[in-house]
C-alpha positions as CSV (number, residue, x, y, z in Angstrom):
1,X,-107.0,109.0,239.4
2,X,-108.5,112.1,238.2
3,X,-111.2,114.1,240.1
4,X,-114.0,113.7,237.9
5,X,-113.8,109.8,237.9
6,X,-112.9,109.3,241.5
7,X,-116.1,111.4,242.6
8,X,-118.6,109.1,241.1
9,X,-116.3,106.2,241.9
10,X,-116.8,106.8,245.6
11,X,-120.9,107.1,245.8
12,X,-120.9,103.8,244.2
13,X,-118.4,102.1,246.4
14,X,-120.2,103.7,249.5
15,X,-123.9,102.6,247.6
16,X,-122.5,98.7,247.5
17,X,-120.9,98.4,250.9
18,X,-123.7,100.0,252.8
19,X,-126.0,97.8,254.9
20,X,-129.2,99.2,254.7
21,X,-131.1,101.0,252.4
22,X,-133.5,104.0,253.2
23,X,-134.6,106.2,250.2
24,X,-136.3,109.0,250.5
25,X,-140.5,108.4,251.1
26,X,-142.1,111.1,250.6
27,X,-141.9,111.2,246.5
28,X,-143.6,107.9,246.9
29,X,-146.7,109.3,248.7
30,X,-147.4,111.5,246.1
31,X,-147.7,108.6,243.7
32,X,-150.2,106.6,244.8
33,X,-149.9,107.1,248.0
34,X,-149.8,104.0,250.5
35,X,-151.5,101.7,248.0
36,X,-149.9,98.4,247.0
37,X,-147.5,98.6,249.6
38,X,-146.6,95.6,252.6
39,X,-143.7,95.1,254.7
40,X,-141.9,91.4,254.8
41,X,-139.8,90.8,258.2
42,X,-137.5,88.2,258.4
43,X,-136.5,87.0,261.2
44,X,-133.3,84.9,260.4
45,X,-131.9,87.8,258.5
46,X,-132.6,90.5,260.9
47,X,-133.8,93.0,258.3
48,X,-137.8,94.7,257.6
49,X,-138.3,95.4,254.1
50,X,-140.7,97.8,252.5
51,X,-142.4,96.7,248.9
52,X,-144.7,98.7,246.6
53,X,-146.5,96.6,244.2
54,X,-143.6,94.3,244.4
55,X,-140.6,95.9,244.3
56,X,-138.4,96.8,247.0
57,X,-138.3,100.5,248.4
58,X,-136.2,100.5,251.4
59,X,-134.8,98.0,253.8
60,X,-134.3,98.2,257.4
61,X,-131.9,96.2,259.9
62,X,-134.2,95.1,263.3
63,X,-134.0,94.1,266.3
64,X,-136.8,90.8,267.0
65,X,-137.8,88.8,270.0
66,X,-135.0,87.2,272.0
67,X,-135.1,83.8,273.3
68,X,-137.9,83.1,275.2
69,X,-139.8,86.3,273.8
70,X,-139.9,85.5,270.2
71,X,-142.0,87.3,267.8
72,X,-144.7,85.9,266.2
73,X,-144.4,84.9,262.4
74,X,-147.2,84.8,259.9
75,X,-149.2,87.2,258.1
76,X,-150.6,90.0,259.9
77,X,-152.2,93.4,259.0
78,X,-151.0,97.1,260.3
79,X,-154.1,97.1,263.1
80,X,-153.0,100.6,265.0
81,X,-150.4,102.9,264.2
82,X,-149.5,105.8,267.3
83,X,-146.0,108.4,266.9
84,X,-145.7,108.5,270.6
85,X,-147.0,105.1,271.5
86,X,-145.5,104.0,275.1
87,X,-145.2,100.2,276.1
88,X,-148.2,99.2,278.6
89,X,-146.4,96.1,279.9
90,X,-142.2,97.4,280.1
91,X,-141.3,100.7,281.8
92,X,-140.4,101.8,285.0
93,X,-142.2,103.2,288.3
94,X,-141.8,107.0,289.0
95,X,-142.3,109.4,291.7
96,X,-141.8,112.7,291.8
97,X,-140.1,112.8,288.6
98,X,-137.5,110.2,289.8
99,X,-137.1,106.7,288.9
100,X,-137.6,104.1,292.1
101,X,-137.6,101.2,290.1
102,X,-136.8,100.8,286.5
103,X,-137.0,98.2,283.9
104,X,-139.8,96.6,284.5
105,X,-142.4,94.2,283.6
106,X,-145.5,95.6,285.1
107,X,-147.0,91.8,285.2
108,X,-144.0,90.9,288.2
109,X,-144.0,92.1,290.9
110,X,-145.2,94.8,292.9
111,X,-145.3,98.9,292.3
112,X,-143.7,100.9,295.1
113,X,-145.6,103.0,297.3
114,X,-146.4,106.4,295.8
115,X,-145.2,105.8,292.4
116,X,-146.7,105.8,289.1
117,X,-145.9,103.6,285.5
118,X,-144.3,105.3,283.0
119,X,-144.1,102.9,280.0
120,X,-141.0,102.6,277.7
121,X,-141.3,104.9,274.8
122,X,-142.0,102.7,271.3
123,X,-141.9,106.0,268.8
124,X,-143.7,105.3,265.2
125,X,-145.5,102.1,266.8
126,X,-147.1,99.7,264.2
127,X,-149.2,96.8,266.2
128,X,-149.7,94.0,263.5
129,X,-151.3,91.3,266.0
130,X,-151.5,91.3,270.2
131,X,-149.1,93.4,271.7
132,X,-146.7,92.9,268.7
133,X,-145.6,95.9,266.6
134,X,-142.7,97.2,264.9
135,X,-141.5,100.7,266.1
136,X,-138.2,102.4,266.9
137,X,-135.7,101.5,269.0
138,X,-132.3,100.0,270.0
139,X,-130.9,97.9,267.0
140,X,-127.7,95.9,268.3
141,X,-127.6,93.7,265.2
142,X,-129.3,90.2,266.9
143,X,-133.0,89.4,268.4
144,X,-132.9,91.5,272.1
145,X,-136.9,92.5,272.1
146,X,-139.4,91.5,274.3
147,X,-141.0,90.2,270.5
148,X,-141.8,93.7,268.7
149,X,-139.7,94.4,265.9
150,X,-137.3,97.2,266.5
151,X,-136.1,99.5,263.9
152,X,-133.5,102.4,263.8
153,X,-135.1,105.8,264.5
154,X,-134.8,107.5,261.1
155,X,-136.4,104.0,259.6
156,X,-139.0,103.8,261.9
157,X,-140.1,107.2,261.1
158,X,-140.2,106.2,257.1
159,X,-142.0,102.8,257.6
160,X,-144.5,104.4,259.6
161,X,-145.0,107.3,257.6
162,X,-145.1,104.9,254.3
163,X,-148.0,102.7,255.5
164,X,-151.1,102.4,256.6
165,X,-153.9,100.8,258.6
166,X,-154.5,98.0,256.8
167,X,-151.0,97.2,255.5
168,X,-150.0,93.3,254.6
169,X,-146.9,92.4,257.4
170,X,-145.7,89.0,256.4
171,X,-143.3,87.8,259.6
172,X,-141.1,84.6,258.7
173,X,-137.9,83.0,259.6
């Protein structure tokens, strides 16, 4: 096969076999900005997407609630957004810069003496409803939460930056 074919060839096999989708943003904010936009999460297909007035802009595998932790579905509203938001319920218990006792759920039982809380970090948090959010985080590819919706680092980063308070999030299974 020649070079000139084989080139443009390859971007479109590697476009159809990826499994997510992530353009670029920040074109987008200078059209309109964050109008018209709302994110759908579905649950049974592990994936967040990202509309503007309908049509799809990016899609994100996630990481929901596991069993007994599930995340809430219905329609919800971006109700806070925080970069360097840290989790006020999960973390560990510090002291002196050393962990004595780590993943945690501050609710159970008891903090060791001398020691502080130092919640897990949730970077790019969006709360929708409670103590429910999506934000970044591990993504192994099935629900393994404590019921926020995890995404990928680099898609965090764009979801958050792409909405705003106020934002429709639809959750369904």
């Amino acid at each position: 096969m020649s070079r000139p074919i084989a080139l443009p060839l390859a971007a479109i096999v590697a476009c159809l076999t990826s499994c997510t989708t992530i353009p670029e943003l920040g074109g987008m904010m200078d059209r309109g900005g964050t109008s018209g936009r709302k994110i759908e999460v579905d649950l049974t297909d592990q994936k967040a997407t990202l509309f503007q007035h309908g049509k799809v802009v990016a899609i994100a595998p996630i990481s929901s609630g596991r069993e007994g932790k599930t995340t809430p579905t219905g329609r919800y509203r971006i109700i806070q957004k925080s970069p360097d938001h840290r989790s006020s319920l999960y973390g560990n218990y510090v002291r002196n810069g050393e962990v004595v006792k780590e993943n945690i759920d501050i609710r159970k039982g008891g903090r060791p003496p001398g020691s502080r809380f130092e919640g897990v970090p949730m970077p790019y948090f969006m709360r929708f409803t409670g103590a429910y959010g999506l934000h970044a985080g591990n993504v192994p590819g099935y629900p393994a939460s404590a019921g926020c919706v995890r995404l990928p680092p680099r898609h965090a980063k764009r979801f958050y930056e792409a909405v705003k308070i106020g934002t429709p999030v639809i959750v369904r299974r």
